[in-house]
Each structure stands twice: as C-alpha cells, then as structure tokens.
C-alpha positions, 0 to 999 in steps of 0.5 A, a space after each residue: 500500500 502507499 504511503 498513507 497520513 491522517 490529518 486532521 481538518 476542522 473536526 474531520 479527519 482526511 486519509 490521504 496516499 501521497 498528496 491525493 486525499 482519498 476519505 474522510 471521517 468523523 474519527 481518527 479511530 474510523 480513519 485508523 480502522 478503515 485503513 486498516 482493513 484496506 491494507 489487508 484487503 490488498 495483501 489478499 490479492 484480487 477476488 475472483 472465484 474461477 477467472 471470473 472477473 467482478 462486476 458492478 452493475 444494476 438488476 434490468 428491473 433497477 434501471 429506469 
C-alpha cells in the first residue's frame, strides 16, 4: 500500500496516499480502522472465484 497520513481538518479527519486525499471521517479511530482493513484487503490479492472477473452493475428491473 502507499504511503498513507491522517490529518486532521476542522473536526474531520482526511486519509490521504501521497498528496491525493482519498476519505474522510468523523474519527481518527474510523480513519485508523478503515485503513486498516484496506491494507489487508490488498495483501489478499484480487477476488475472483474461477477467472471470473467482478462486476458492478444494476438488476434490468433497477434501471429506469
């Protein structure tokens, strides 16, 4: 994962990678956590089940 900061802006805090500022939260606590969870998400590789790529996408009967 890239190098990450948390700084504080006003009562939010901002996570940024490098000098792009990706999220931002209510706690540091949740900043901590989020981040977290994303560093071992990425260690885990992609998720795919049998070459099958993910998708996002709508049901046919959600689109208007």
């Amino acid at each position: 994962m890239k190098k990450y900061s948390i700084v504080r802006i006003g009562s939010e805090y901002v996570v940024q990678a490098g000098e792009a500022s990706i999220l931002k939260v209510s706690s540091r606590r949740q900043a901590d956590k989020l981040v977290t969870d994303a560093a071992e998400l990425l260690q885990q590789g992609p998720a795919s089940s049998e070459g099958e790529q993910p998708s996002i996408g709508r049901e046919a009967s959600e689109v208007s």
